[in-house]
C-alpha positions in Angstrom: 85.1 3.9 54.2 85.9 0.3 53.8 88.2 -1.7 51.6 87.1 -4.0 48.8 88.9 -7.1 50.7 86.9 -5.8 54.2 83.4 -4.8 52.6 84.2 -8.9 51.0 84.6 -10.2 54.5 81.2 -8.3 56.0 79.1 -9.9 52.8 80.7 -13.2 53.5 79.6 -13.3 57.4 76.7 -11.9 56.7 75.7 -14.3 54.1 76.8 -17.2 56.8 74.6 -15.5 59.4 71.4 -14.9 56.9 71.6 -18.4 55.3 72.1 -20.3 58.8 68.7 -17.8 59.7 67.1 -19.2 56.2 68.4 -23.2 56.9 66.0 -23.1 60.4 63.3 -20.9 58.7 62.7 -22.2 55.2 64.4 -25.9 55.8 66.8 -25.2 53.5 70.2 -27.1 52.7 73.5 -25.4 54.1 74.3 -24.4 50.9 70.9 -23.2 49.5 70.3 -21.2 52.3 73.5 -19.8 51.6 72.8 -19.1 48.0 69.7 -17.4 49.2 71.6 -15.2 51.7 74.2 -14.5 48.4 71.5 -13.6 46.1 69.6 -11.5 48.6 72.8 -9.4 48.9 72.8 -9.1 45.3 69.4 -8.8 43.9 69.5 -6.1 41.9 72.3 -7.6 39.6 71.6 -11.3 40.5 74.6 -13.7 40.4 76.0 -15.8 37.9 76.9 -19.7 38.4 80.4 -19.0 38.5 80.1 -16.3 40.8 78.1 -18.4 43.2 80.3 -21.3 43.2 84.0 -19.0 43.5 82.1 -17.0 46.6 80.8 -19.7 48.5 83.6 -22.0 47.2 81.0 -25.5 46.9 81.8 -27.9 44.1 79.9 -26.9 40.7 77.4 -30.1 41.2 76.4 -28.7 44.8 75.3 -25.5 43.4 74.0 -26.9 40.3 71.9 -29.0 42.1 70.6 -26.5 44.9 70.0 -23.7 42.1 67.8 -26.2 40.3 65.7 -27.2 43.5 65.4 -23.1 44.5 64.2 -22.6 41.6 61.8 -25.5 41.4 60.6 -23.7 44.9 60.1 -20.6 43.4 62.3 -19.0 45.8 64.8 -18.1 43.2 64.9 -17.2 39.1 67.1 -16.7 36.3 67.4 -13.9 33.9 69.6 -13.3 31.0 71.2 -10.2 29.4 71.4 -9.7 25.6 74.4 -10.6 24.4 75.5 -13.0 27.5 74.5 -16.5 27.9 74.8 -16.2 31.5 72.0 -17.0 33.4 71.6 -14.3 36.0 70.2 -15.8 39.3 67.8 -13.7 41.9 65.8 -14.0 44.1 61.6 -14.7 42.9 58.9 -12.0 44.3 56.3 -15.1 43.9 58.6 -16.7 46.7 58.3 -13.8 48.6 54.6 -13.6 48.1 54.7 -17.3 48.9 56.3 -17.3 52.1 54.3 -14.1 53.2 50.9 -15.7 52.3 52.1 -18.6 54.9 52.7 -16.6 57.5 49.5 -14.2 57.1 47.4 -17.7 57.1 49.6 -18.7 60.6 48.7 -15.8 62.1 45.2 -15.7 61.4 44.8 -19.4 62.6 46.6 -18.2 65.8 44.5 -15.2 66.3 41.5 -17.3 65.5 42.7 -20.4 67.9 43.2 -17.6 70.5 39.7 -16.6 70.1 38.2 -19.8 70.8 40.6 -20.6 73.9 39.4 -16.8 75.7 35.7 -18.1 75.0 36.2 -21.1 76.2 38.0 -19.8 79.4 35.1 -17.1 80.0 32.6 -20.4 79.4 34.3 -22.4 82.1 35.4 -19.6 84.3 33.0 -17.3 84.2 34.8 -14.3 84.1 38.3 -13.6 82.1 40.4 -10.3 82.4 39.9 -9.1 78.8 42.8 -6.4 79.2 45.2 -9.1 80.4 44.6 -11.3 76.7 43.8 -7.8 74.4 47.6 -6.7 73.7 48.1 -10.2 72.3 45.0 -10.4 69.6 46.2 -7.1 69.2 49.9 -8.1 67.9 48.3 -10.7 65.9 46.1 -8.6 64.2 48.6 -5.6 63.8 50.9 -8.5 62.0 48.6 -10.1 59.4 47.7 -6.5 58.9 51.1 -5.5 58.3 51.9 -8.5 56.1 49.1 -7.8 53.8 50.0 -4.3 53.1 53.8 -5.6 52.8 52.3 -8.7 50.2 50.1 -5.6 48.3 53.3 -3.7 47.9 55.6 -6.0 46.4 52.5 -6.8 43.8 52.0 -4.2 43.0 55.5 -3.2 42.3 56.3 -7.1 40.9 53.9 -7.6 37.7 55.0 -11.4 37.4 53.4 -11.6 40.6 49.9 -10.9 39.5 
């Protein structure tokens, strides 16, 4: 089993690994990306303002302003616990819907788009290898599929989602 100061150093690289994923992905800042990465690693409890700013050790007015535009995104919200004026910060299911509802609508436009390009090629060429394109639509089909069910799930287990 691993040591508090070891299991600290695998959250901080993986963090650093996530949030440089989530900067290319999403666009996001360094440092939003990396609160992202933090608060993914800590949903279920969220993470304070202080907590953010020792563990990724930015100035307060770096996280301050970042919290405020992920949460203006909807890819992040705040909570608070009776008795603590805290805020609590996680991570939004109607961001996750968000971003999965954008890549269900790239999909289908690729499928779609790929549709019109075999026609065209069986138009001009006469005939086209269906097998050879198949596997292909198929991905794209098996992956909005997938995404919906995933989007359906996290609905129906999110009510501020519906």
């Amino acid at each position: 089993m691993k040591n508090r100061k070891d299991l600290e150093e695998e959250k901080k690289y993986l963090v650093e690994k996530f949030g440089l994923f989530m900067e290319g992905q999403e666009k996001l800042s360094p440092i939003g990306a990396r609160i992202f990465a933090t608060l993914f690693i800590n949903k279920e409890n969220g993470a304070t303002f202080d907590d953010l700013v020792h563990f990724l050790g930015a100035s307060k007015s770096t996280i301050s302003t970042n919290l405020q535009s992920l949460t203006k995104s909807n890819m992040i919200v705040y909570f608070t616990k009776p008795g603590d004026r805290k805020k609590y910060y996680t991570l939004s299911p109607v961001g996750f819907i968000s971003r999965i509802e954008e890549k269900i609508a790239d999909y289908k436009t690729e499928h779609f788009l790929v549709g019109q390009i075999l026609e065209y090629k069986k138009t001009a060429n006469g005939i086209i290898k269906e097998e050879d394109q198949q596997p292909y639509l198929d991905y794209l089909s098996n992956t909005v599929r997938l995404l919906e069910q995933l989007r359906d799930q996290i609905k129906a287990k999110c009510p501020i989602t519906n």
